[in-house]
C-alpha positions in Angstrom: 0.0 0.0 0.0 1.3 3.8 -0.9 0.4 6.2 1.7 1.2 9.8 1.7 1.5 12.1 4.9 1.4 15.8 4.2 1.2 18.6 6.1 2.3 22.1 7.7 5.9 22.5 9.4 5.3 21.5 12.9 1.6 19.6 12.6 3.9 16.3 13.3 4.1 14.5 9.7 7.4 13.5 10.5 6.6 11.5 13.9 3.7 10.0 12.9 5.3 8.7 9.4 8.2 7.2 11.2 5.9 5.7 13.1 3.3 4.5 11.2 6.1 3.2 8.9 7.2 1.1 11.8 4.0 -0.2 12.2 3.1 -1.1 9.5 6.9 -1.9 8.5 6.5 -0.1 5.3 9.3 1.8 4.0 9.5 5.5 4.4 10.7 8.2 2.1 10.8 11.7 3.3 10.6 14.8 1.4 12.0 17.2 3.9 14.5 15.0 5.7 15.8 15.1 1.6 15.3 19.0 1.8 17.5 19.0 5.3 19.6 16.9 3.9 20.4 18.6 1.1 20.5 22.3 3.3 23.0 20.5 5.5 25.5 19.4 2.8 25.6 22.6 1.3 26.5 24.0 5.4 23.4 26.2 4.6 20.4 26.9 7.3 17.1 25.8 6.4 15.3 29.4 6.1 18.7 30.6 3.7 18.3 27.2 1.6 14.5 28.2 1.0 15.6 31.4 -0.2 17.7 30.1 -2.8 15.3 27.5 -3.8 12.9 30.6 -4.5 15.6 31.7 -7.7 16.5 28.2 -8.2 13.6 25.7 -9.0 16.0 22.7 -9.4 15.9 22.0 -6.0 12.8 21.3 -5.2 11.4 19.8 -8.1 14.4 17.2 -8.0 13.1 16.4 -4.3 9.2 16.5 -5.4 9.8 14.8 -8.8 12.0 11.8 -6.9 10.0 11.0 -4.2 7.3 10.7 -6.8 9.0 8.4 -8.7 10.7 6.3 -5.5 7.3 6.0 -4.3 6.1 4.2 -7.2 8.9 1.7 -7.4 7.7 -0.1 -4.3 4.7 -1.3 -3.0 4.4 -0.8 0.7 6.0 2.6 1.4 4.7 6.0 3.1 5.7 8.7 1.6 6.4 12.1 4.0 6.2 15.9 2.8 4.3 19.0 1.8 3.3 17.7 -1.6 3.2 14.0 -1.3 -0.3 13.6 -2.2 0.3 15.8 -5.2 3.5 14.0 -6.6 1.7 10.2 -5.1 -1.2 10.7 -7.6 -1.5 7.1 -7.2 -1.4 6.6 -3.2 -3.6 4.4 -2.1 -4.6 6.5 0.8 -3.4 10.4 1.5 -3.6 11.8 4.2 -2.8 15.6 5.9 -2.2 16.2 9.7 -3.4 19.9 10.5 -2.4 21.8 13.6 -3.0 25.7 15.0 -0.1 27.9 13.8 0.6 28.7 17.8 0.6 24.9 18.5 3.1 24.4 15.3 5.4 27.0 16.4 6.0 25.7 20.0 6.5 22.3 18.5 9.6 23.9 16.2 10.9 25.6 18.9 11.0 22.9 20.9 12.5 20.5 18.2 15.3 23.3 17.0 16.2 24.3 20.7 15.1 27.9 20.2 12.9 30.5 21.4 9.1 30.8 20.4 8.8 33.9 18.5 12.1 32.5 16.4 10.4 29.5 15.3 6.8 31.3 14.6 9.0 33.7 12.8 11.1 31.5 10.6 8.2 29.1 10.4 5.5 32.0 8.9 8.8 33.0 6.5 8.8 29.7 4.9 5.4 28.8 4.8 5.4 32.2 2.8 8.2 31.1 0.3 7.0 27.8 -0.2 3.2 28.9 -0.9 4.3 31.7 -3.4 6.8 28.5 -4.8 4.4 26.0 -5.0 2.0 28.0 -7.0 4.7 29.3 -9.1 5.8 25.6 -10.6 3.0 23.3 -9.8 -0.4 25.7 -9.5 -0.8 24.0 -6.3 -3.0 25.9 -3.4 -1.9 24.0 0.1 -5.0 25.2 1.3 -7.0 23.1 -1.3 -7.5 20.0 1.1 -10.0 18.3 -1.5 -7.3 15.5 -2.9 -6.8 14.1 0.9 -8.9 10.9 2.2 -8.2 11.8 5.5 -7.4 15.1 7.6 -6.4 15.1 10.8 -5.8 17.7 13.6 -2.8 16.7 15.2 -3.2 19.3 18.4 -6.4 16.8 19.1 -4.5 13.3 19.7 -1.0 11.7 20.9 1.1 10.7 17.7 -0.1 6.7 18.6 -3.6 8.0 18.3 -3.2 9.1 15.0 -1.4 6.4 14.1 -4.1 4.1 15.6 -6.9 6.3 13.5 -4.8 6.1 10.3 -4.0 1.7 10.8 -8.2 1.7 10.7 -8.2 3.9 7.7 -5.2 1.5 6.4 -7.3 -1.8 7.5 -10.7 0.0 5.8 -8.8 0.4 2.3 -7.1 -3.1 2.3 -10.7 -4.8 2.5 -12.6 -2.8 0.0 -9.3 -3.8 -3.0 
């Protein structure tokens, strides 16, 4: 089965991917641990790397085209990132985890060791250059939930929760093929 997580920086796709891909033992591919990667090698930070992939399109629609393709090469895999459900036309079941920008930011902030207002801050800068990228190359409005099975506010329930809710979605698709 090919599932897709999307979703917001901070709303937890990340956690629950890596664990739902335990669970499930399905493969994982992950669009922004590519994107990190990728900042890291270069010895760039995250919100600098975003700028230059606002003049240079090559970087991500290498990471959006691949995972695409990656994702198609194997059966069982979940498939992390913003535009998973977009580039997994095919997924078997997509899904996007949904959080309150406050709740987000305290999660970043926590995860990068740093204060509050510096995570809302960087966080609101590259929601703002991803949106305007996003609908530059693909026509793609994030706020357009419509192509998702299942949405999920991740403020509402532990990660094993939504885990739990997306194993019966999982369960619910398997019997219906």
């Amino acid at each position: 089965m090919r599932i897709t997580i999307s979703g917001l920086p901070g709303s937890g796709t990340t956690t629950v991917a890596k664990l739902l891909s335990e669970e499930l033992s399905a493969e994982l591919i992950s669009a922004g641990e590519l994107f990190r990667q990728i900042a890291k090698e270069k010895k760039l930070p995250l919100e600098h790397f975003n700028k230059l992939a606002e003049t240079d399109d090559d970087f991500d629609r290498q990471i959006d085209e691949r995972q695409g393709e990656e994702a198609m090469k194997r059966e069982n895999v979940i498939v992390e990132g913003r535009l998973s459900g977009f580039f997994v036309p095919d997924a078997d079941l997509k899904i996007w985890l949904k959080a309150p920008v406050e709740v987000r930011a305290k999660r970043i902030a926590h995860r990068e060791a740093i204060a509050y207002e510096e995570a809302l801050s960087a966080m609101n800068n590259r929601e703002r250059s991803e949106n305007k990228r996003y609908e530059q190359y693909y026509g793609i409005d994030l706020n357009d939930l419509s192509i998702y099975d299942l949405v999920i506010d991740s403020s509402r329930w532990s990660e094993m929760d939504i885990v739990e809710m997306i194993k019966v979605a999982v369960e619910s698709e398997a019997t219906r093929k």
